[in-house]
C-alpha positions in Angstrom: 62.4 30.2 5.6 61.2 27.6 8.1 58.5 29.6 9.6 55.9 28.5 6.9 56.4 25.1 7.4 56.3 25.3 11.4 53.0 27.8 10.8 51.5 24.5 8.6 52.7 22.0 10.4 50.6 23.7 13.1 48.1 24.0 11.7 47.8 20.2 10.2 47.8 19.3 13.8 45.2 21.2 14.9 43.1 19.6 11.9 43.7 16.5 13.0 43.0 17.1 16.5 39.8 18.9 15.7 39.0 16.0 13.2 39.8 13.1 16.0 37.4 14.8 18.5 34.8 15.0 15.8 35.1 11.4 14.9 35.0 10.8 18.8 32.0 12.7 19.2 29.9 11.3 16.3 30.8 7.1 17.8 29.6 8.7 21.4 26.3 11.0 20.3 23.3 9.6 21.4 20.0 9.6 18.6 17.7 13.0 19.3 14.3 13.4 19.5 12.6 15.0 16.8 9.6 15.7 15.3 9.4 15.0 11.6 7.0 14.5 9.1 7.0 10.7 8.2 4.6 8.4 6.5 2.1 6.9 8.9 0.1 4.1 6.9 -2.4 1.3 7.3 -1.8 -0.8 3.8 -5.0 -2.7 3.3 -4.7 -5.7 0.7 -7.5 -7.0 -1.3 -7.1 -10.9 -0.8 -10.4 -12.5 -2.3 -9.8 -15.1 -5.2 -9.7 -12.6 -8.1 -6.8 -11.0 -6.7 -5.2 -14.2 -8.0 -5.7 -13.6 -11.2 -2.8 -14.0 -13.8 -2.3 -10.7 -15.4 0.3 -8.7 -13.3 3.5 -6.9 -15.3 5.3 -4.9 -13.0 7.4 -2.5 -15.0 6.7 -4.1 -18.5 7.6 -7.5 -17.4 7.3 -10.3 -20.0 6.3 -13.1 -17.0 3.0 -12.2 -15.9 2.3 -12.9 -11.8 -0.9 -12.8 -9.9 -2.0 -9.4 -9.0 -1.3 -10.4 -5.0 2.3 -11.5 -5.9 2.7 -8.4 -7.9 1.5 -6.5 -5.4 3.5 -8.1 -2.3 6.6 -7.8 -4.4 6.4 -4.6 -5.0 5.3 -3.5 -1.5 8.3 -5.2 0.0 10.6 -3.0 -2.0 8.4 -0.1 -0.7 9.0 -0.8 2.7 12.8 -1.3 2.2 12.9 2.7 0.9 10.5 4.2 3.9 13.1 6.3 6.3 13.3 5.4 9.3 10.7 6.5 11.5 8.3 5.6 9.3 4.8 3.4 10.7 3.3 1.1 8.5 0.7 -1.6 9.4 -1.2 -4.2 7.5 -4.8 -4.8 6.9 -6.8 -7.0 4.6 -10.6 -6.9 2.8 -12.6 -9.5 2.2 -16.4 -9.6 1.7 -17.4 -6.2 2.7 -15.7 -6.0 5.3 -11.6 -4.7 6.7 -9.9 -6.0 9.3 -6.5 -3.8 10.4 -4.2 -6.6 11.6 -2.1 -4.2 13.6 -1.3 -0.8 14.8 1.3 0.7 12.9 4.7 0.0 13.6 8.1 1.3 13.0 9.6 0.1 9.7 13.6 -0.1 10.8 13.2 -1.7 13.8 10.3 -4.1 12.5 11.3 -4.7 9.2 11.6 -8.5 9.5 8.1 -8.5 11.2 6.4 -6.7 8.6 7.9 -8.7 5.8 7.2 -12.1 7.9 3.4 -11.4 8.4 2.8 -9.8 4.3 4.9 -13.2 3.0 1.4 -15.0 4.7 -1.1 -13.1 3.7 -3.3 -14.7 0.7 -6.6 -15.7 -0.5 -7.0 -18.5 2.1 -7.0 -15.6 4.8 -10.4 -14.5 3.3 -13.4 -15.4 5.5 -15.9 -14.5 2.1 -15.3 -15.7 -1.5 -16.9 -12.6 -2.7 -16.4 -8.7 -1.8 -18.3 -5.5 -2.4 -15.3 -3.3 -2.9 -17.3 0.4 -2.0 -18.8 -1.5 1.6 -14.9 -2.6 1.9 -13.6 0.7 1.7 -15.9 2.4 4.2 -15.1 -0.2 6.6 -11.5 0.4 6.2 -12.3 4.5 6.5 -15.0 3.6 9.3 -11.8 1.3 11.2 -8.7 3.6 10.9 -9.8 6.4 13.0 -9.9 3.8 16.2 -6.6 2.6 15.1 -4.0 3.1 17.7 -1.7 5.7 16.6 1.1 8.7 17.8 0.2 11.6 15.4 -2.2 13.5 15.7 -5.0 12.9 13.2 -5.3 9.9 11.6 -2.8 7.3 9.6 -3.1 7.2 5.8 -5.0 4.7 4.5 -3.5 2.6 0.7 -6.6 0.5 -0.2 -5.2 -2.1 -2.8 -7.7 -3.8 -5.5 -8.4 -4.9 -8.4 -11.8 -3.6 -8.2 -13.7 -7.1 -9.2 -17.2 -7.8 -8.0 -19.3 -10.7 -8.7 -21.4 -9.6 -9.6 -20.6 -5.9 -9.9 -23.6 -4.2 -7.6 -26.2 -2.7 -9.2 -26.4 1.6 -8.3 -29.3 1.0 -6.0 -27.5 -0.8 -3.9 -23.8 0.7 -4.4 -22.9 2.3 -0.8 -22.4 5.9 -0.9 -19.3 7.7 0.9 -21.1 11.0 2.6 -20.6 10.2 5.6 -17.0 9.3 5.7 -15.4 11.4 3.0 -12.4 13.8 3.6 -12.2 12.1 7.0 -8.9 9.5 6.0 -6.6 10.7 3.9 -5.2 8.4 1.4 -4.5 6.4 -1.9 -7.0 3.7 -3.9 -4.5 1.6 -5.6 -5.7 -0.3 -8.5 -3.9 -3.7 -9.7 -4.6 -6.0 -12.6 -4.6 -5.7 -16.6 -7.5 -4.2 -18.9 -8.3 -7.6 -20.5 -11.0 -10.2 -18.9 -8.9 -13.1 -18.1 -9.6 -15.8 -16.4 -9.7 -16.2 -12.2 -7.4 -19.5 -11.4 -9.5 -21.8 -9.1 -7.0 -23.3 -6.0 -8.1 -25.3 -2.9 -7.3 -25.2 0.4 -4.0 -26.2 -0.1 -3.2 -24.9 -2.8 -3.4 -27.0 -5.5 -4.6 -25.4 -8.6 -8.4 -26.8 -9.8 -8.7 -25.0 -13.2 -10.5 -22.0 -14.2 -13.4 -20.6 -12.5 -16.6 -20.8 -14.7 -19.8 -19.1 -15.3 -21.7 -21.8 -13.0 -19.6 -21.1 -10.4 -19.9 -17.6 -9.7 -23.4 -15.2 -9.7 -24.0 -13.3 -13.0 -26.4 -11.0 -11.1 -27.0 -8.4 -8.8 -30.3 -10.1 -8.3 -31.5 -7.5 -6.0 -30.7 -4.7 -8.4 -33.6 -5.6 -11.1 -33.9 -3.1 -13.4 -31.0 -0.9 -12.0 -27.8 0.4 -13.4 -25.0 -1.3 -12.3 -22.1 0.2 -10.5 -19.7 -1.0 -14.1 -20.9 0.9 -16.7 -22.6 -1.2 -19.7 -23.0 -4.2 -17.3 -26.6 -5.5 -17.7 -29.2 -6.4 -14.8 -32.1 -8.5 -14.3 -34.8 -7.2 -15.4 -32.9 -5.8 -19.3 -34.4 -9.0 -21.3 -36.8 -11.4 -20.0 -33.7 -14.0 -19.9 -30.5 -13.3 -17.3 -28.0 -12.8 -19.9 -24.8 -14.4 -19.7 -22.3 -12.5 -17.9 -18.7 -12.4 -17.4 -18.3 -12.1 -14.1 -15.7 -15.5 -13.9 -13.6 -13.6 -15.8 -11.7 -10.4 -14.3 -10.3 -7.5 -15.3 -9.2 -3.9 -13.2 -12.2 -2.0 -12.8 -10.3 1.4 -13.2 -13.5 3.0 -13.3 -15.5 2.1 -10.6 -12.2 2.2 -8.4 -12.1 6.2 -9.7 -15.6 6.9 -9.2 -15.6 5.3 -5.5 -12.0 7.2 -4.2 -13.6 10.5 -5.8 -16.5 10.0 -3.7 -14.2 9.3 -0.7 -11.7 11.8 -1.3 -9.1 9.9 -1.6 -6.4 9.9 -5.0 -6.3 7.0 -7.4 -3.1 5.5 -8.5 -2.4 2.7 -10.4 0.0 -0.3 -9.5 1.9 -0.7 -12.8 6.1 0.0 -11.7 7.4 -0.7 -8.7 8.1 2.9 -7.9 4.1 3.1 -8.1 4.2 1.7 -5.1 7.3 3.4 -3.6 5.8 6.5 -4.5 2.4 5.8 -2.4 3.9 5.0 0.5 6.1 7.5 0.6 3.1 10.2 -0.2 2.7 13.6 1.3 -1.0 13.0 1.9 0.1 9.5 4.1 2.9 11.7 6.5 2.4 12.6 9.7 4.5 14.7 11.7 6.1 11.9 14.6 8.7 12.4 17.1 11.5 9.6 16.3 14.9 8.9 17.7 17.3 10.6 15.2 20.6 9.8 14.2 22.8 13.0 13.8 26.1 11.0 14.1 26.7 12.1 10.1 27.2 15.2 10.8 30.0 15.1 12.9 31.4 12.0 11.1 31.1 14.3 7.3 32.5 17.4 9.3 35.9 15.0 10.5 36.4 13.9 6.8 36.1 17.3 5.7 39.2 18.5 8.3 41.1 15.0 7.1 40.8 16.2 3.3 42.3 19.7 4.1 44.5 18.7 6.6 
């Protein structure tokens, strides 16, 4: 009649034992190396004066924010869900040019960093007040090859816009992506709303000047006389014998031309309209590279000790 009992009570201490050692090893196991396929991405921000522009709803909301805020938001919640191990640096675009700010960097262990430097990057970091978005993004696929990285081939590449030109450039003088597509794999990520909407004016500090207006900003592709321009239905000097009045002060997301340019670089189009939208960039197939990281396996023996304490 007792044997049962001795036989479990046995065998309860065994569990335990087994469990404490498991416990014991997962506080004293060390990370491991291993290669896994992580993202790897150079995030390059659009940050001339349209990208101020008030017309931003992320997820439906009824406040709208500048497409910059919007997009900042939402890429600091992206960062929070990248696994550890991940790499992410930033870059910005202005004029027709982009500058890669850093060699990416581990998100875990620089999270604070990351978040830091995107919190200070606006318009006022722009060396041009205009930007030729096509000329931009073959400087950022022309640049991220002779970034420093630890995969092999080269980090992904998000290129965020709204996609506004002023004036939009006509097609004989819209830069053409032969030479540089398939070579950068990668997302175009377009921001803003579908209606022309004004472009809030600011100074150097800040401090909000109105509305931009027609006088301020060039209605023309002056060199493009009697060419197509890179927005379909926009006109060109050379259509009447007067330069019509444009609406280049005003700014919408050109959804278009941003599909027509990352189809000519191979690259997908998404656009920014959820938070997850931008979650679900960064965390991309075409963006991972396979990365040998510090690994923590402590879960396993930690899950494996509750398991013996359950059925103990």
């Amino acid at each position: 009649m007792n044997l049962l009992p001795a036989r479990w009570r046995k065998r309860r201490v065994a569990l335990l034992i087994a469990a404490s050692a498991l416990l014991l090893a997962a506080l004293l196991l060390p990370d491991v190396r291993m290669t896994r396929a992580v993202p790897q991405v150079v995030v390059v921000l659009d940050v001339t004066q349209s990208m101020n522009t008030l017309d931003c709803r992320l997820d439906r909301g009824t406040a709208p924010m500048s497409r910059l805020a919007c997009v900042k938001s939402a890429l600091a919640d992206g960062l929070r869900a990248m696994p550890c191990g991940s790499q992410l640096a930033w870059g910005i675009f202005s004029g027709n040019q982009t500058f890669v700010l850093a060699a990416p960097i581990e998100v875990c262990a620089h999270r604070g960093d990351l978040l830091d430097t995107l919190a200070r990057l606006d318009w006022r970091v722009s060396w041009e007040p205009a930007s030729r978005i096509g000329s931009g993004l073959i400087s950022a696929l022309r640049v991220l090859p002779s970034v420093p990285h630890d995969a092999e081939g080269v980090p992904g590449l998000i290129f965020i816009t709204d996609g506004q030109e002023a004036p939009a450039v006509s097609v004989r003088n819209r830069r053409h992506f032969e030479d540089y597509a398939g070579k950068v794999q990668g997302i175009v990520l377009g921001v803003g709303g579908d209606t022309l909407t004004p472009i809030p004016k600011y100074d150097m500090d800040g401090k909000y000047l109105g509305e931009w207006q027609p006088d301020d900003v060039p209605q023309m592709d002056m060199s493009g006389q009697r060419a197509g321009s890179s927005v379909p239905g926009e006109k060109m000097v050379g259509d009447d014998d007067e330069v019509p009045t444009g609406t280049e002060h005003l700014s919408s997301l050109k959804e278009d031309y941003l599909q027509l340019i990352a189809q000519e670089s191979k690259l997908d189009y998404r656009r920014l309209a959820r938070r997850e939208d931008m979650t679900e960039a960064l965390l991309a197939a075409s963006l991972q590279r396979p990365l040998v990281i510090d690994t923590d396996l402590r879960w396993i023996p930690a899950a494996l000790a509750l398991l013996l304490l359950l059925i103990a």
